[in-house]
C-alpha positions as CSV (number, residue, x, y, z in Angstrom):
1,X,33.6,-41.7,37.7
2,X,30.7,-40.1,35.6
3,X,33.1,-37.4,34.4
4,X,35.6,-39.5,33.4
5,X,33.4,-41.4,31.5
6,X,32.0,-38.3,30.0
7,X,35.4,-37.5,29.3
8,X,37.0,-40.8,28.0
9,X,34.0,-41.5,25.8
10,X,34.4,-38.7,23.8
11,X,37.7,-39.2,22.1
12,X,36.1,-42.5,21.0
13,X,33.3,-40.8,19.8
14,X,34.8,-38.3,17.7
15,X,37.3,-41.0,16.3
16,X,34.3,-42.9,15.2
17,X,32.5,-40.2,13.2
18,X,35.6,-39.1,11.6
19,X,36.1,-43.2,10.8
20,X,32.6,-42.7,9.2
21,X,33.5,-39.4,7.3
22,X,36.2,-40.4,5.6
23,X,34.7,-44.4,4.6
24,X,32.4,-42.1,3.1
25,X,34.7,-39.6,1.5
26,X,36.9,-42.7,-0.1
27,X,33.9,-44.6,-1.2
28,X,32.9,-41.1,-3.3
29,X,36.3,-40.3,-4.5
30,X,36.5,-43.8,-5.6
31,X,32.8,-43.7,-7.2
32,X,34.0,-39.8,-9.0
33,X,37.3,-41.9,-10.6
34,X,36.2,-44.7,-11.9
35,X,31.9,-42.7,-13.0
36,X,34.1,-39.7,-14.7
37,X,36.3,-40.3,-17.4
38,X,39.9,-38.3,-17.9
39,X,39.5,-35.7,-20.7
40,X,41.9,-33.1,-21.4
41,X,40.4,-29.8,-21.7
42,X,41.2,-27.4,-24.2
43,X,40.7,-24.0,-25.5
44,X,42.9,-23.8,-28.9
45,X,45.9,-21.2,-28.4
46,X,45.5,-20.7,-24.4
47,X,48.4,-21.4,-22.5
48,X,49.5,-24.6,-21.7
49,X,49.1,-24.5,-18.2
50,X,45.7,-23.3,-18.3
51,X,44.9,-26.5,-20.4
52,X,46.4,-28.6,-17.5
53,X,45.2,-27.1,-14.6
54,X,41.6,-27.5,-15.9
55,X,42.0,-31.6,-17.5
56,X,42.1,-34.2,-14.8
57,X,44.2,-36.1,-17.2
58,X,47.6,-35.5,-16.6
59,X,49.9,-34.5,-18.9
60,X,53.3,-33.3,-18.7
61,X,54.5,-29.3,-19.3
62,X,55.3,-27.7,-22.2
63,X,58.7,-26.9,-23.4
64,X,59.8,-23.3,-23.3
65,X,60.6,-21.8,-26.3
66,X,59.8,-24.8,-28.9
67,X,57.3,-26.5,-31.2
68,X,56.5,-29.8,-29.9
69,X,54.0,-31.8,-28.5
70,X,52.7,-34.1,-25.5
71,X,50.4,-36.8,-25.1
72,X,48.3,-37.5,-21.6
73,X,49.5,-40.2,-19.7
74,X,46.3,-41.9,-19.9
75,X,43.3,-42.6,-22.1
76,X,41.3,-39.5,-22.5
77,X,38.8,-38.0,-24.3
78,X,39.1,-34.1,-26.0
79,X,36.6,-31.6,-24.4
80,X,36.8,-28.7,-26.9
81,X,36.0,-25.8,-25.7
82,X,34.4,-22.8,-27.5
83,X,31.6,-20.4,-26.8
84,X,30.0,-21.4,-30.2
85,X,32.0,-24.6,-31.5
86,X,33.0,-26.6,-29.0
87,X,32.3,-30.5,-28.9
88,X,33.5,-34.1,-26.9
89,X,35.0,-36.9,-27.8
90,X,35.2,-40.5,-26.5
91,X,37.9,-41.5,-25.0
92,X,41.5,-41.8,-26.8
93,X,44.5,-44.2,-26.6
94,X,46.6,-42.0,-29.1
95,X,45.9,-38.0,-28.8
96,X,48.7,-36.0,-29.6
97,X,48.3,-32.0,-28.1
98,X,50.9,-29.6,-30.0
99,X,52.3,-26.4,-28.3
100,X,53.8,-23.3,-29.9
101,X,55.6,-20.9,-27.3
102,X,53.6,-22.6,-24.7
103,X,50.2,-22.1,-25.8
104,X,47.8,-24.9,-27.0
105,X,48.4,-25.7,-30.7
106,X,47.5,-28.3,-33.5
107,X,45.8,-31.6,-32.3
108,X,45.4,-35.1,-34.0
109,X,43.8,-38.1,-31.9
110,X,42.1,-41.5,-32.8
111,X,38.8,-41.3,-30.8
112,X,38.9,-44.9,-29.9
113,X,40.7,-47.1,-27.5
114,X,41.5,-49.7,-30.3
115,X,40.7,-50.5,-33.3
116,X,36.4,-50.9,-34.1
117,X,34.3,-53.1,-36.4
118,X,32.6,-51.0,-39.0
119,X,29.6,-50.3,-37.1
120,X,30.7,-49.0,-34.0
121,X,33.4,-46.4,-35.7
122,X,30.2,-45.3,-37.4
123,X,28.4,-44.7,-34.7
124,X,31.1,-42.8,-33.0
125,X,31.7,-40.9,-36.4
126,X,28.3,-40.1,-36.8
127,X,27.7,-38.6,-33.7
128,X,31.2,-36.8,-33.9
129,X,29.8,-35.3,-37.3
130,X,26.6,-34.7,-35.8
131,X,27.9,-32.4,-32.3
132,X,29.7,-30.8,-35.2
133,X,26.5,-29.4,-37.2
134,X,24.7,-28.6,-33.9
135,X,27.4,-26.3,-33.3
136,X,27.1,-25.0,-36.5
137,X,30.4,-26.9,-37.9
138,X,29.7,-27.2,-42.4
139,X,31.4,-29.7,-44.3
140,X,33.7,-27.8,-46.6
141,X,33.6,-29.5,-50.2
142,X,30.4,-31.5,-49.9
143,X,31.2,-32.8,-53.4
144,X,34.8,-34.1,-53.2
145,X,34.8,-34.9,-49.8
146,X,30.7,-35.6,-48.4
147,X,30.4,-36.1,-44.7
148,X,30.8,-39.7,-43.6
149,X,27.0,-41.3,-44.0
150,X,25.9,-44.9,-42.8
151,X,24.5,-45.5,-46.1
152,X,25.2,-48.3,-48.8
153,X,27.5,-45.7,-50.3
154,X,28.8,-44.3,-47.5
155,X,29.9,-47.8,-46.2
156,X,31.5,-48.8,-49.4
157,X,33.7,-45.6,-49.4
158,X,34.7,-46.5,-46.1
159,X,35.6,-49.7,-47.2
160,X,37.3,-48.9,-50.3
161,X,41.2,-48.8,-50.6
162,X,40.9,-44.8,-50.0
163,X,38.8,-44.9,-46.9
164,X,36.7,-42.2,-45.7
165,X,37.2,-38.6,-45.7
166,X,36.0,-35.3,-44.8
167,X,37.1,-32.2,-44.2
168,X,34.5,-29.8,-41.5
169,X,35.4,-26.2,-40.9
170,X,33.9,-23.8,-37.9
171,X,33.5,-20.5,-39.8
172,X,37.3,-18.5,-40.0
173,X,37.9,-20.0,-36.6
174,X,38.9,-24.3,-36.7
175,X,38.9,-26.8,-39.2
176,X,38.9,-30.8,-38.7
177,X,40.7,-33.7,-41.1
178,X,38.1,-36.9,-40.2
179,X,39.4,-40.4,-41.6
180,X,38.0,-43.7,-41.0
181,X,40.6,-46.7,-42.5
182,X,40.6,-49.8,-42.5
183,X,43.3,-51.2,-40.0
184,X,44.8,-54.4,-39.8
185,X,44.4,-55.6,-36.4
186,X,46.3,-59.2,-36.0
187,X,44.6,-59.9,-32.8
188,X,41.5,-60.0,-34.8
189,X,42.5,-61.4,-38.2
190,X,39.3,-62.4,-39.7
191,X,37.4,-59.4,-38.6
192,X,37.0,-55.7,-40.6
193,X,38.3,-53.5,-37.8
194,X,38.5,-49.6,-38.9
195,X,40.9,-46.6,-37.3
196,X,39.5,-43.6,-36.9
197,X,42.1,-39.9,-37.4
198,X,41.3,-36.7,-36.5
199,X,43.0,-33.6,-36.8
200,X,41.7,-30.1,-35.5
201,X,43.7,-27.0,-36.4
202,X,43.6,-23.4,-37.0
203,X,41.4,-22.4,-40.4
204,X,43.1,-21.8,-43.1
205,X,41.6,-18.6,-44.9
């Protein structure tokens, strides 16, 4: 009687800590997805696989021998990486990743999930620009084209017709196109709402 007890108990037992192991387990998997958001994870001319392997956002192979290009299959944000120059975004709805012989090419992206009032693309704009001269990122033509500045002047270049521009380059190595336009959003029709574009590519020398 005391042996099968011994015996019968211990099944339950085991079934019981392994219930509790993997309530845990779920309840952290679920806490990792929803705390960590999807980036795509990039060093510019690896291969393509590489790129996927390391992103948790998914996105789908590249095509063997052509220019093309893929977006994720979710919103996700750009981890750039570079020993010297890398840099994060926030999270993207449009992101656009080219590929050249199956290696990590040209990418444009709108840094935002829709469209922002004027002071929050700044503030995403302006800490963009900001990870940028850390990493020792310099604004090309300072004259023509200044960095983007939350000033009177800076705003009202935003605002105009021509929106703002600016062009940042990372020694011989990248260089970035950053716009911020005014967008007509219809589900907000009496609100300023702004579009941010950026485009990261090869330097040209």
């Amino acid at each position: 009687m005391i042996r099968r007890l011994k015996v019968s108990s211990w099944p339950r037992r085991l079934c019981m800590v392994l219930m509790v192991f993997f309530v845990v387990a779920s309840v952290r998997w679920v806490g990792q997805q929803l705390a960590d958001e999807p980036e795509i994870a990039l060093v510019f001319g690896e291969p393509w696989e590489d790129m996927r392997q390391r992103s948790s956002a998914s996105i789908p192979p590249a095509i063997p021998g052509h220019y093309w290009f893929h977006m994720p299959k979710s919103d996700a944000r750009l981890r750039f990486i570079d020993p010297q120059y890398g840099f994060t975004t926030p999270l993207a709805r449009f992101f656009t990743i080219n590929f050249h012989n199956e290696r990590v090419d040209n990418i444009r992206m709108s840094p935002q999930i829709e469209p922002l009032l004027l002071d929050d693309a700044l503030n995403v704009v302006l800490d963009l620009q900001e990870q940028w001269r850390r990493q020792g990122w310099f604004v090309s033509d300072p004259e023509s084209d200044p960095a983007i500045a939350d000033t009177p002047e800076g705003r009202a270049r935003v605002r105009s017709n021509l929106g703002g521009r600016t062009f940042w380059r990372a020694g011989d190595k990248y260089q970035i196109m950053l716009n911020v336009n005014r967008f007509k959003d219809y589900r907000h029709p009496d609100e300023e709402r702004y579009l941010i574009s950026l485009e990261l590519a090869k330097a040209r020398r």
